[in-house]
C-alpha positions in Angstrom: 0.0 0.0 0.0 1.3 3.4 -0.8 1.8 5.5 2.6 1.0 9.2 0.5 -1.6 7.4 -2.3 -3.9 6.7 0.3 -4.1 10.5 1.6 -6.5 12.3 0.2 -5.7 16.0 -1.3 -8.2 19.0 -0.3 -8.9 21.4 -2.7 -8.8 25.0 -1.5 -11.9 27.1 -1.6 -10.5 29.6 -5.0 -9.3 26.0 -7.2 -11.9 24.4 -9.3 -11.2 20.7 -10.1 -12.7 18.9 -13.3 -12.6 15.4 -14.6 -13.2 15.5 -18.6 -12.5 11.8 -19.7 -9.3 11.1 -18.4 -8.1 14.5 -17.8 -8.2 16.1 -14.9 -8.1 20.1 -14.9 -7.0 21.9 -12.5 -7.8 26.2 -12.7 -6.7 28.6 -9.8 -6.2 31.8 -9.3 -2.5 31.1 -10.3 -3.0 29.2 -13.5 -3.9 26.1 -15.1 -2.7 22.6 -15.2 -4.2 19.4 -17.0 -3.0 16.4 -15.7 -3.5 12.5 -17.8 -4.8 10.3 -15.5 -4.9 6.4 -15.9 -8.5 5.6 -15.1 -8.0 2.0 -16.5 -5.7 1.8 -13.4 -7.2 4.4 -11.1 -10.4 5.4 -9.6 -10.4 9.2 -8.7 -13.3 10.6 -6.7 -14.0 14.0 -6.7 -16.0 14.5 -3.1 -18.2 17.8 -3.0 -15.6 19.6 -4.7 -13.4 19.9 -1.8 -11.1 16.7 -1.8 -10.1 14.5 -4.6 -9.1 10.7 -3.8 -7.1 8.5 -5.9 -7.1 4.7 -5.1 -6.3 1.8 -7.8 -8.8 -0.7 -9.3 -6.3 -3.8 -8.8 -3.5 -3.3 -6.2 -0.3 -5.0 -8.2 3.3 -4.1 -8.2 2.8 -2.0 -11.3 -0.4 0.1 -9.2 1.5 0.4 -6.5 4.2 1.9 -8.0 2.1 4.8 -10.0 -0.3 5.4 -6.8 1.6 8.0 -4.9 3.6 9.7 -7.8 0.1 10.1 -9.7 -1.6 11.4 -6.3 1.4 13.8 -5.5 1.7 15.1 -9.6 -2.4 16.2 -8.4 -1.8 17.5 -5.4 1.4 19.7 -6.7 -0.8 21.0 -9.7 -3.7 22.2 -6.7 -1.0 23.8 -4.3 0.4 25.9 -8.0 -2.7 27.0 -9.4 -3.5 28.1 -5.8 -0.4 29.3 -3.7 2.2 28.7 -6.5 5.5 27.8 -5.9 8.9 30.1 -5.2 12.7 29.5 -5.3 15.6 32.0 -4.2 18.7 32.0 -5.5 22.1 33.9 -4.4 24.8 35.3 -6.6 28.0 34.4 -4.3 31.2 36.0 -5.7 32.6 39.3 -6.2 31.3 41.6 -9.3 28.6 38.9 -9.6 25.3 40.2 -10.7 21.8 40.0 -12.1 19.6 42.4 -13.9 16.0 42.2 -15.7 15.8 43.2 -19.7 12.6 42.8 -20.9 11.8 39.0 -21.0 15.6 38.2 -20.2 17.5 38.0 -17.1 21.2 39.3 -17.7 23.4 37.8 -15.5 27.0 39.1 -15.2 29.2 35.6 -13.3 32.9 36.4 -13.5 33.0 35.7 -17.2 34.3 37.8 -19.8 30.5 38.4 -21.3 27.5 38.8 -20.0 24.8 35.7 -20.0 21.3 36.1 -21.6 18.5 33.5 -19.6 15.6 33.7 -21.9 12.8 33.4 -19.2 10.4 30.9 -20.3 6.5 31.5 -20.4 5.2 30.8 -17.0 7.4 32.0 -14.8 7.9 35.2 -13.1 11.8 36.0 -12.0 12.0 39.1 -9.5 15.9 40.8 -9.0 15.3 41.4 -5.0 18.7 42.6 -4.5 21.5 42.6 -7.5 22.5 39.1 -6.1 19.3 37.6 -5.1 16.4 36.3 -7.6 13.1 34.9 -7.1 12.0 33.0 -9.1 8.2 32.0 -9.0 5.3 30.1 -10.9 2.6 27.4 -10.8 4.4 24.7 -12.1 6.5 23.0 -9.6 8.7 21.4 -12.0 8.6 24.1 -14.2 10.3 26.2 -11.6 13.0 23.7 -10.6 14.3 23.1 -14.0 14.9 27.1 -14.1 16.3 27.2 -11.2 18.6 24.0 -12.0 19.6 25.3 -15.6 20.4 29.4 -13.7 22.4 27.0 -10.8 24.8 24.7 -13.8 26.0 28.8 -15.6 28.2 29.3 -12.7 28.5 26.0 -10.5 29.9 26.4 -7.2 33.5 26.8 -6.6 34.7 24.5 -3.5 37.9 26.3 -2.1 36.2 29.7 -2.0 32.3 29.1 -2.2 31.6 31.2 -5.3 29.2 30.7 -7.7 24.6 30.1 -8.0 23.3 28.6 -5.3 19.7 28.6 -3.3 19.2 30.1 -0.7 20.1 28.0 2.4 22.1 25.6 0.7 24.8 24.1 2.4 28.1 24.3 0.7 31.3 22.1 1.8 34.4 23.5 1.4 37.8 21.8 0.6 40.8 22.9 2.6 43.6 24.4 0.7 47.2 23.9 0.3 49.1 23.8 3.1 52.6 24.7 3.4 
């Protein structure tokens, strides 16, 4: 039995949740998402418009295994249409920067040019300080993979600590030579 299948996801008063076929749509305040479901597999309930529960028709190894990835890809498309989802990222290093033009983010990272990010549609990126972004959007992956793509243009450096990384993220550091 899958532990986070079994839990059912509430849907928050603003979200509207519709099953057309085999697709379930998801509208928010935030956006849209429409997600495939397996109903040859699964048996989704939509009670009184305020929880949606997933549960399998025949619990076998292959069921089991799409259970709790199907009910989590649902329940992260409710949380982005409704709350959305946010990531920081920190500029560490000296002369490192980040500015907005238009629907690019120009990031200067210790290179000899300057590093266009074509911002894809769906996401909003914020310049809170010049080394601090936000990036945010209703997609959780959506807003992962930009952050993961930002993080590998300037990977962190281990001896000094330089480089993109999120906020909080725990960097270890190598010692140097020693004499």
């Amino acid at each position: 039995m899958s532990k986070i299948g079994k839990i059912n996801i509430s849907i928050p008063e603003k979200v509207k949740v519709a099953l057309a076929g085999s697709i379930i749509n998801i509208e928010g305040p935030l956006g849209k998402k429409s997600i495939n479901v397996d109903l040859e597999m699964f048996k989704l309930d939509i009670i009184d418009g305020k929880e949606i529960s997933i549960k399998p028709k025949k619990v076998d190894q292959n069921s089991k295994r799409l259970w709790g990835m199907n009910r989590s890809l649902i329940n992260n498309a409710v949380i982005g249409s409704s709350k959305g989802y946010e990531k920081i990222l920190e500029l560490v290093g000296v002369g490192y920067r980040a500015a907005l033009k238009g629907n690019q983010l120009n990031l200067q990272l210790g290179y000899s040019h300057d590093i266009n990010f074509d911002i894809p549609e769906g996401i909003k990126i914020a310049v809170e300080k010049q080394t601090t972004l936000k990036i945010t959007g209703s997609d959780k992956q959506l807003v992962g993979e930009v952050v993961s793509k930002i993080k590998t243009l300037r990977k962190i450096e281990p001896y000094k600590g330089k480089g993109v990384r999120e906020k909080g993220q725990y960097v270890l550091k190598k010692e140097g030579k020693k004499k």
